[in-house]
N, C-alpha and C positions, 0 to 999 in steps of 0.2 A: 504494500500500500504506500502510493506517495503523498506526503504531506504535502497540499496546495500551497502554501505558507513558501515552504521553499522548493516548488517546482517552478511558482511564481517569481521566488531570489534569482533563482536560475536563468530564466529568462530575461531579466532585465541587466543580466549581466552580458549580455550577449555573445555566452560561449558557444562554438559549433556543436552541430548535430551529436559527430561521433563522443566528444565531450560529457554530455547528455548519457550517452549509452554507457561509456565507465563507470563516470557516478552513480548511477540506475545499477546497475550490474555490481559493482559496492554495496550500496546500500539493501539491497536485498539479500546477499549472501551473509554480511552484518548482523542483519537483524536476522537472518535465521540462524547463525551460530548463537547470537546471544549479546555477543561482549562487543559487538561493532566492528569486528577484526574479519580478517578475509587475507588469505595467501595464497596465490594462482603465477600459476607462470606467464610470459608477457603473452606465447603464442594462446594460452588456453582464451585470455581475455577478448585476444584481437578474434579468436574464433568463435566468440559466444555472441560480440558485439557486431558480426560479420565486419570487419575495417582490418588495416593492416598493423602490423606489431609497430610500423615508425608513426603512424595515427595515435596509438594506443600511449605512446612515451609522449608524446605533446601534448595529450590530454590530461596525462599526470601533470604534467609541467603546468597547464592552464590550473589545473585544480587543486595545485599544493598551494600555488599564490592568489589562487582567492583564500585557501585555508578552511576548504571542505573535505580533503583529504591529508593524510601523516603516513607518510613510507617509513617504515623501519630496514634497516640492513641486519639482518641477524650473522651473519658474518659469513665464514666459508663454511662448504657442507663437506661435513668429518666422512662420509661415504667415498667424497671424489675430493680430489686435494686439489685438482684445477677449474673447480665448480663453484659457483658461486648458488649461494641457497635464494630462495623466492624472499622480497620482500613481503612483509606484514604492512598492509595497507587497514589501518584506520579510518572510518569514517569521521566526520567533526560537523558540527552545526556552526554556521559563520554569526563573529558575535553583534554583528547590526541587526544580524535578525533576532538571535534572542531577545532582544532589547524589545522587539515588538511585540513578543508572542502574545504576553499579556492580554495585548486589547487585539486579538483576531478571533475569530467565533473559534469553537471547539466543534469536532466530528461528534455527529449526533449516531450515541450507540446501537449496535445491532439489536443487542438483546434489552433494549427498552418496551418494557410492557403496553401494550395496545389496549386501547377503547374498549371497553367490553359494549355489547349495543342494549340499549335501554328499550323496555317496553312502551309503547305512543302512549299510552293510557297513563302513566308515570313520568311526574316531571322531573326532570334531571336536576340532579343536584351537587352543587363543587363537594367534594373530597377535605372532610375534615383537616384541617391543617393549621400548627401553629407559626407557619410560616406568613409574614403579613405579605399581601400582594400588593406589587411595587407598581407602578406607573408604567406608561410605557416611557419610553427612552425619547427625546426629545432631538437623535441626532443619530436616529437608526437608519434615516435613508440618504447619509451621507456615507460617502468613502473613510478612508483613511488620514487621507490629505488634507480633505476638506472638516473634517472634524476638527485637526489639529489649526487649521485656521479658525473654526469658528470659536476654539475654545481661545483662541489667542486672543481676538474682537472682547469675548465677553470680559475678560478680565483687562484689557486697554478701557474700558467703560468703567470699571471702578475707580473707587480713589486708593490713597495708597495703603493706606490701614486694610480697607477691603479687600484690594489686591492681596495683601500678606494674608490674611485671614482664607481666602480661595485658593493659594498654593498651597497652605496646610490641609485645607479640604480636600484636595484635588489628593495630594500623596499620604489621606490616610483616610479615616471611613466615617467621617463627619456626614451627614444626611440632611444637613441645613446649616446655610450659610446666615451667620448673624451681620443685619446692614447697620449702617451709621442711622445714629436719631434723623441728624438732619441731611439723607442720600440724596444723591442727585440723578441714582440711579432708573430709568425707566422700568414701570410696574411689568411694562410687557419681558423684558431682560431680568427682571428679578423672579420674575416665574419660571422661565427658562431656564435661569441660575438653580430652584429649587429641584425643580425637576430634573434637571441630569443628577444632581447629588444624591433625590430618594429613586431614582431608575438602577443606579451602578450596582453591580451585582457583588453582594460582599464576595471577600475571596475567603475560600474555604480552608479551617488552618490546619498548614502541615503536620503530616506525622510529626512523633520524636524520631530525630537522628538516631540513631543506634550507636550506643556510647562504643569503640575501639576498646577491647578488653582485651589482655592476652587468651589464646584460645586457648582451651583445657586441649591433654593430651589422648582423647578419645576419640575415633572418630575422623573419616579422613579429608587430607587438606590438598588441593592441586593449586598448583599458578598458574595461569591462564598461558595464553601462548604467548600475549604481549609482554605480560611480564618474563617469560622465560627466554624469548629472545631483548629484552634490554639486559638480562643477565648475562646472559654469553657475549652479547656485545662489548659492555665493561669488563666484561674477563679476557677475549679478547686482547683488548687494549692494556691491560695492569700485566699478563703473564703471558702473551704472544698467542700464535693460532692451535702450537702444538699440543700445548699442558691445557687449551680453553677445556677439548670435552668432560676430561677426568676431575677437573677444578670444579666446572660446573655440575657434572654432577655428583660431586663431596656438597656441594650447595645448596643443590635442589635435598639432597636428603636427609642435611641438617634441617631443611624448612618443612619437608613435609611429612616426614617419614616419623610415627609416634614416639620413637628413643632419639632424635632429634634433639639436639644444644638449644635450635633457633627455632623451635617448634612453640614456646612460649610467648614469642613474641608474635605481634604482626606483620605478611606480609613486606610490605613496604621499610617496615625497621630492622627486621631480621634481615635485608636485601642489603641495606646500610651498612650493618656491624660485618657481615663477610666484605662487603667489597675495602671495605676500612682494615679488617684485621690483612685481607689480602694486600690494599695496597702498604701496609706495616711490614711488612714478610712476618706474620703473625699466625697466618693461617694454618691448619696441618689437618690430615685427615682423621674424620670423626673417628674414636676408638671402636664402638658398638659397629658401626656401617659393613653390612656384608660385603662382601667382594664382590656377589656378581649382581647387585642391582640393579636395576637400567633402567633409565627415564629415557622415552623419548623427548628429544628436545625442541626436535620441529616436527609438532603432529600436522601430520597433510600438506607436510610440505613435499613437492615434485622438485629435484633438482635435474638443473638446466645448465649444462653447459655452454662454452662460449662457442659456435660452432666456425667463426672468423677469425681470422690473426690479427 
């Protein structure tokens, strides 16, 4: 499913067709893995999106620097020593648009319960509710644009106390604006002021954050594949390409594996204190760690050799 929101960003950015087809083709693989991640070789992409593989590299280029996509390099691939492994391409939301999501209507849900139908003989009657019914909206048949002008007009028409007092309103959830004894305001623009403020739809308040706790040692823990290729990558770079696999995975099974050092902590900080004690020459292999455990480190990933000189 594509969000109009930003199939709509997309188009006024005026990138090409094939373009389009990448991102689309991202974003769906994304959201079907879960974590927004996706790793494919350059030919699988150029053949899914029918375009060619130097098509497919432009469009990366076009869509890193809008900053709706994030390549990852996870380094060389331990199978073939003159191969290079698939990037891990992230999906990203560009933040002008976050900025707006707020005020765009929301997709009206599938499993939303239907009208039941009422007997003729029997008058219909609203649905108990202690929810009060709000007005309608005073600026429902305008755009985007034209809202944001008209909400500009109405506040250039106050004075300056008032003005202060309709910024507060506007960015919290005041439902009536209080005017000066002696306004100068028109009655027809003070109604209008009332009414957008009892129309706005409170915003409904977020869960709790789920407090970061060290996780108990029950119970199993994976790193997703982003994280586990930024970890090879940093390793990588601290102790060269040859010691990365066996480094990384002394790593992965301090973090995940239940007699784990770094299995107390989380994630993200347990990532920290190895790559820290590594770059120390601190590191050494866990005592407990069997010999032959084996993570894969690039699940699904196809490697692809350079087939040019």
């Amino acid at each position: 499913m594509r969000p109009k929101p930003l199939e709509r960003w997309l188009w006024r950015q005026g990138i090409s067709a094939a373009a389009e087809r990448v991102f689309w083709f991202h974003w769906s693989e994304g959201a079907r893995s879960g974590d927004w991640c996706s790793q494919f070789a350059l030919h699988f992409v150029a053949q899914e999106c029918e375009v060619d593989i130097s098509t497919v590299t432009r469009a990366y280029q076009t869509l890193r620097r809008l900053g709706v996509l994030r390549r990852t390099d996870p380094g060389r691939d331990a199978s073939q020593p003159f191969g290079q492994a698939i990037f891990i391409t992230e999906v990203l939301v560009p933040g002008d648009l976050l900025a707006k999501l707020h005020a765009l209507p929301n997709r009206p849900r599938l499993g939303a319960a239907k009208a039941t139908p009422v007997d003729r003989g029997e008058p219909v009657r609203a649905p108990a509710s202690d929810t009060p019914v709000r007005p309608a909206h005073p600026h429902a048949h305008l755009n985007l644009n034209e809202r944001r002008e008209r909400l500009r007009a109405l506040g250039e028409a106050l004075s300056p106390a008032e003005r202060e007092r309709w910024h507060q309103a506007i960015c919290g959830t005041v439902e009536r604006l209080v005017f000066d004894p002696n306004t100068q305001v028109p009655v027809s623009i003070q109604a209008e002021i009332q009414q957008y403020l009892a129309a706005r739809a409170r915003p409904e308040p977020l869960p709790a954050a789920p407090v970061a706790v060290p996780s108990s040692r029950s119970g199993a823990r994976r790193l997703s594949v982003f994280e586990v290729a930024r970890l090879r990558r940093s390793v990588q770079q601290l102790a060269g390409t040859q010691s990365a696999d066996e480094l990384s995975r002394q790593i992965l099974w301090s973090i995940e594996a239940v007699n784990g050092s770094l299995r107390q902590f989380v994630p993200a900080h347990a990532l920290n204190i190895a790559l820290k004690k590594l770059r120390e020459g601190l590191w050494t292999r866990p005592n407990r760690m069997p010999p032959n455990w084996v993570r894969a480190l690039r699940e699904g990933a196809q490697a692809e050799t350079c087939s040019r000189a």
